[in-house]
ZAGU-618189 format. One line per field, with one value per residue (C-alpha): residue number from 1; residue in one letter; y, x, z. Coordinates in Angstrom, 1 decimal. Each point is the difference from the previous one (the first is absolute). Layout:
# residues N
seq c(NUM	...)
type c(a	...)
v c(Y	...)
u c(X	...)
w c(Z	...)
//
This chain:
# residues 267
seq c(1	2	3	4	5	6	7	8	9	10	11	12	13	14	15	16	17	18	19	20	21	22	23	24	25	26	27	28	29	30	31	32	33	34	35	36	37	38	39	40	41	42	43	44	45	46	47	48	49	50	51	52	53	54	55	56	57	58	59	60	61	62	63	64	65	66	67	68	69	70	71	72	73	74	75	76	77	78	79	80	81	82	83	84	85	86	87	88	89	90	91	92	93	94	95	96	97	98	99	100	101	102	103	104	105	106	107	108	109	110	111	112	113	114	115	116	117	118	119	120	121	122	123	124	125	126	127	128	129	130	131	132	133	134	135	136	137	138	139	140	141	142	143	144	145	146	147	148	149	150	151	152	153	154	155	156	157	158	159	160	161	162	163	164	165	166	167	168	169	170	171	172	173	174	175	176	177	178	179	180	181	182	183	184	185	186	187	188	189	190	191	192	193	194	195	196	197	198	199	200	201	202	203	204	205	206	207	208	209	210	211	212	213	214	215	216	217	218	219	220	221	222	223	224	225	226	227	228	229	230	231	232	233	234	235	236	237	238	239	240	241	242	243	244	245	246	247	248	249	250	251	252	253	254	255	256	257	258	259	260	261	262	263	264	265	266	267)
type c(x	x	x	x	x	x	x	x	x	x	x	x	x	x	x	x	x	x	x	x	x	x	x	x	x	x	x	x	x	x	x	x	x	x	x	x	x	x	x	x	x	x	x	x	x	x	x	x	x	x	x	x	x	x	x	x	x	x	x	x	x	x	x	x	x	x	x	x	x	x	x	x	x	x	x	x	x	x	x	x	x	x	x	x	x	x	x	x	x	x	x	x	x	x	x	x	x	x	x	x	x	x	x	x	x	x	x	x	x	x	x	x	x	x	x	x	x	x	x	x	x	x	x	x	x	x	x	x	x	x	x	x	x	x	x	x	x	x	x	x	x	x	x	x	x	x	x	x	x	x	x	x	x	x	x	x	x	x	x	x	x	x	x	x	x	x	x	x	x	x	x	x	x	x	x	x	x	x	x	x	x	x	x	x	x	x	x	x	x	x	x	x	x	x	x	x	x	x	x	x	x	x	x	x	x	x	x	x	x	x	x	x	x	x	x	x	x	x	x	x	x	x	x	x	x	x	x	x	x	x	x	x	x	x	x	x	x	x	x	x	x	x	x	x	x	x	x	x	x	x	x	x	x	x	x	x	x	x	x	x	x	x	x	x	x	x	x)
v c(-25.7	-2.2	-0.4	0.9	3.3	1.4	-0.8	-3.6	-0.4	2.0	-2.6	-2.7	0.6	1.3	-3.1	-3.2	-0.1	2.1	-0.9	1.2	-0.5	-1.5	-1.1	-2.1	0.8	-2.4	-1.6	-0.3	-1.7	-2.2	-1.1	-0.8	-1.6	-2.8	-0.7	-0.6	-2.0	-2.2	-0.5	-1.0	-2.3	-1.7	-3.6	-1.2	3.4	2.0	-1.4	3.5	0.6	-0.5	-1.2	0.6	-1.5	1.5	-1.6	0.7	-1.3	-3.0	-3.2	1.9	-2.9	1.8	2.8	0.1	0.0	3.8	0.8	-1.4	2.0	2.7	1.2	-0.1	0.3	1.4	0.7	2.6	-2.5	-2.3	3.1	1.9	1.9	0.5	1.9	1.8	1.5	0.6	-1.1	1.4	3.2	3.3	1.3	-3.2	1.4	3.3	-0.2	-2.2	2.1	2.7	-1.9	-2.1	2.3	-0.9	-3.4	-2.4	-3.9	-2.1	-3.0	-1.7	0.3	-2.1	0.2	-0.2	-1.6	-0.1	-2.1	0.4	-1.7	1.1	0.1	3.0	0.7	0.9	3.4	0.2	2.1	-1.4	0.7	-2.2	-2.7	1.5	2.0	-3.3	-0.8	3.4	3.5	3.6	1.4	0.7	-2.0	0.3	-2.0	1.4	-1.4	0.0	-0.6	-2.6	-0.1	2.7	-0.4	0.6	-0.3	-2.8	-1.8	0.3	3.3	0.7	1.9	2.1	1.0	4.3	0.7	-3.5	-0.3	1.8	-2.7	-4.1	-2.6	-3.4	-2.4	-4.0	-1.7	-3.4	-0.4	-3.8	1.7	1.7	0.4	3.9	1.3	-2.6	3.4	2.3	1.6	-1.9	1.3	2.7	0.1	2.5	1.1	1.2	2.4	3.2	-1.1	1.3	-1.5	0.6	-0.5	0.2	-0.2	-2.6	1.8	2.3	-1.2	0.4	0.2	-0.6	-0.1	-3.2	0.7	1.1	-2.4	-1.1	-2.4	-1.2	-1.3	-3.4	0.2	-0.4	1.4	-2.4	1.7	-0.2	2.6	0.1	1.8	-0.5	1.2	1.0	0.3	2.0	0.9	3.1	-1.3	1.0	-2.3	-3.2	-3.6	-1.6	-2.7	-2.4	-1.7	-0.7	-2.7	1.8	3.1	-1.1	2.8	0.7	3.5	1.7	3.5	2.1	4.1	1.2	-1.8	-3.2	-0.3	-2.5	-1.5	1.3	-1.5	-0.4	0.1	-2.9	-1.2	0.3	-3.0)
u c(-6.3	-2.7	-2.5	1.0	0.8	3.0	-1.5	-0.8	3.3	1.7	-2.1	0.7	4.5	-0.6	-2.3	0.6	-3.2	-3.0	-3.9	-1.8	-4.2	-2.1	3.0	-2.3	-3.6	-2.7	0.0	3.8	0.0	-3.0	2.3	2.6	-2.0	-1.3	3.3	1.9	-3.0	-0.1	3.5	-0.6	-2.9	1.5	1.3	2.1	1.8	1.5	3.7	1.0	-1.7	1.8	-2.8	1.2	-2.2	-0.3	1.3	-2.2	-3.0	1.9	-1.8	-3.5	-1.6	-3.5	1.1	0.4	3.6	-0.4	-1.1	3.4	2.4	2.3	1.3	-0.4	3.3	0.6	-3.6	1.1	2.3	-3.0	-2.8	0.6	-3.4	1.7	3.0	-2.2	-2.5	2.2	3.8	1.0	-2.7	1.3	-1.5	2.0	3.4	-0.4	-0.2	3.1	2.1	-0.9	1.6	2.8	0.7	-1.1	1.9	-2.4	0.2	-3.1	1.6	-3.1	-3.1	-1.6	-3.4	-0.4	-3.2	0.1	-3.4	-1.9	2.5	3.4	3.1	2.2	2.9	3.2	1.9	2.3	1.6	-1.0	3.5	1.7	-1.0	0.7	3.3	2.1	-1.6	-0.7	2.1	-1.2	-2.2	-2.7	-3.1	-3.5	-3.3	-3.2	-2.1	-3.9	-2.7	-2.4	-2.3	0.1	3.0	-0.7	1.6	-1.6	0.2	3.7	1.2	3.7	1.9	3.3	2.5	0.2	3.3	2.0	0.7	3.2	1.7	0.1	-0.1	1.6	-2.5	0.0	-1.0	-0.9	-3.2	-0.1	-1.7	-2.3	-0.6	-1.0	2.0	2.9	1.7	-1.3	2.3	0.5	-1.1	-2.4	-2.8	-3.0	-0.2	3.8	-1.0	-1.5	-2.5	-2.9	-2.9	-1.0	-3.7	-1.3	-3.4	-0.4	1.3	2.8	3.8	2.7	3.4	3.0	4.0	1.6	2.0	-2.9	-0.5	-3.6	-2.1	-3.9	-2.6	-1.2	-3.8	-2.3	-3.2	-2.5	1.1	2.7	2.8	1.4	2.8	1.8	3.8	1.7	3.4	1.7	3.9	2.1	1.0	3.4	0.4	3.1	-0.1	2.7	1.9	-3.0	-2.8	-2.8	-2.8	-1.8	-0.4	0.3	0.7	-3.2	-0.2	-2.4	1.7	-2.9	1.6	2.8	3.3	1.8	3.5	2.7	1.1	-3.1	-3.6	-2.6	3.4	2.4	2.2	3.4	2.5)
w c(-4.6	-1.7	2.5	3.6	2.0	1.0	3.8	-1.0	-1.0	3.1	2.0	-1.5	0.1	3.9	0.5	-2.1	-0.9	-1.4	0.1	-2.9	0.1	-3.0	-1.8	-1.8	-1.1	0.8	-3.7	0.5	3.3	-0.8	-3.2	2.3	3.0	-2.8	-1.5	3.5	0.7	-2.9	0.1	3.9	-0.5	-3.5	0.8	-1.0	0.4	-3.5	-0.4	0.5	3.5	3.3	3.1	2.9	3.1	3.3	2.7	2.3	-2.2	-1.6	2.3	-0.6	-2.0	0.5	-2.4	-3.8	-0.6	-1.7	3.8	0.7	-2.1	1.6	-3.5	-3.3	-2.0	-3.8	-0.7	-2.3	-1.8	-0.9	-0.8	-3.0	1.3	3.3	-1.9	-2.0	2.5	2.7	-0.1	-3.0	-0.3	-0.3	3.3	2.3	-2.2	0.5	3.9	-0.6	-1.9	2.2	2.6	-2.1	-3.3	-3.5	-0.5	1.9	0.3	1.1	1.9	2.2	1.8	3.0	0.7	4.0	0.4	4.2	0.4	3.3	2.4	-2.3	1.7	0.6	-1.8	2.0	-0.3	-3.0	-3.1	-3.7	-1.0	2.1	-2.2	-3.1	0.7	-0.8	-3.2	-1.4	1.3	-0.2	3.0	-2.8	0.9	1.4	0.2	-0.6	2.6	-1.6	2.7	-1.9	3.4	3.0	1.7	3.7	3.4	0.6	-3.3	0.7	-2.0	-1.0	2.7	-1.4	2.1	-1.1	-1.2	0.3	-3.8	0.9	1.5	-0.7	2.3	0.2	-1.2	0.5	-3.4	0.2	-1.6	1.3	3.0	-2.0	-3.6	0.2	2.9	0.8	-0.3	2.9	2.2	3.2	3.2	-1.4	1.4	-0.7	3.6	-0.9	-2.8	0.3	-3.3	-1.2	-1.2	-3.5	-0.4	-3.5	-2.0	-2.6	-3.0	1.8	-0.7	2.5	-1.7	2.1	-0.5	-0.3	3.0	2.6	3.1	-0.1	1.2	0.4	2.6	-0.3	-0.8	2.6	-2.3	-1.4	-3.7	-2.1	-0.2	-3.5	-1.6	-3.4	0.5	-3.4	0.4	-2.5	-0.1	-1.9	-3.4	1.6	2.3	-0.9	0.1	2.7	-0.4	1.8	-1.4	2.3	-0.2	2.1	-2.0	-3.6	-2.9	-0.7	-1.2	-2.7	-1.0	0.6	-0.8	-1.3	-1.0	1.1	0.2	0.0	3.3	1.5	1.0	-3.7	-1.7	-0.9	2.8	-0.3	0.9)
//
């Protein structure tokens, strides 16, 4: 163990997911908060950035368009600073290999920006739309609060305990570019959830397979939160290639292998 306790870790296999306070420090999280908002507020967007607007806010023509955005996609991807003072530094990989062993894989991140009037986002598993790209049940996101992340700001909910089982998920994203993929029927008043509320600064890390959902936000502040997804340098390619989820992974700790994700792909 690099940097968590044997109870953290207890917690986080009977749970899904762990909470750890002042993951950042307030240098590091002021470092962060500029980047994601220079990326959000650059136009026209870095080639290597995804925006993602909110549905809920995409006819508001009184609003800046960075007002607008739900998500901001492969920030890490376009800021060397970003990997250097918070994807890729020793205390984000520890927590990880705690969690995933000592071969770790950086795939993504997406910065949930959730302006005042941000939409909810339905109950689902992150793996779902990775398992048929990318096998191996080694996979988390480290979920970094940029801004308090209250009830009403429209926290993440996790389901205790339901990484231990995977649902059937639809995935057309033609419905919806983030969550064309949520489990159908699921409703939060279904789910016996709890709501995760974090200071800016904390970081929730949860298992790729945990249901979990969010609020809308009906504060007149924003509720950010950078998600780094990371996977176990053990986990293989499939067969499929996605356009959804491109290969974009940085080898972060440890070795790559062959056939598996940072490695070459094998025909």
């Amino acid at each position: 163990m690099k940097a968590l306790t044997p109870e953290q870790i207890g917690a986080w296999e009977r749970d899904g997911f762990l909470v750890v306070r002042d993951f950042v420090d307030a240098g590091e999280l002021a470092a962060v908060q500029s980047i994601i908002s220079g990326l959000a507020e650059q136009y026209p967007p870095d080639p290597a950035v995804h925006i993602d607007v909110d549905p809920a806010l995409a006819d508001r023509t009184d609003l800046p368009a960075s007002r607008t955005f739900r998500a901001l996609i492969h920030a890490a991807h376009a800021s060397p600073e970003l990997r250097e003072v918070y994807t890729l530094r020793s205390k984000t990989l520890d927590v990880v290999e705690d969690l995933l062993g000592p071969d770790i894989v950086f795939y993504t991140d997406q910065t949930f920006l959730k302006p005042p009037g941000g939409s909810p986002a339905p109950p689902h598993q992150d793996n779902a739309y990775w398992e048929p790209y990318w096998s191996g049940k080694g996979k988390l996101s480290v979920w970094l609060a940029l801004d308090d992340s209250t009830i009403e700001r429209g926290c993440t909910n996790f389901v205790p305990g339901s990484h231990r089982s995977v649902l059937e998920h639809e995935r057309d994203f033609s419905k919806d570019a983030l969550f064309g993929g949520a489990v159908e029927g699921l409703t939060p008043d279904k789910l016996d959830a709890v709501p995760v509320e974090l200071k800016a600064g904390d970081a929730c890390i949860h298992h790729g397979e945990i249901i979990h959902f969010s609020g809308p936000n009906v504060s007149d502040q924003p509720r950010r939160g950078h998600v780094a997804v990371y996977f176990s340098g053990r986990c293989t390619y499939t067969d499929q290639v996605s356009k959804f989820f491109p290969d974009n992974f940085i080898p972060a700790r440890g070795h790559t292998y062959p056939g598996c994700v940072g490695g070459e792909r094998l025909p």
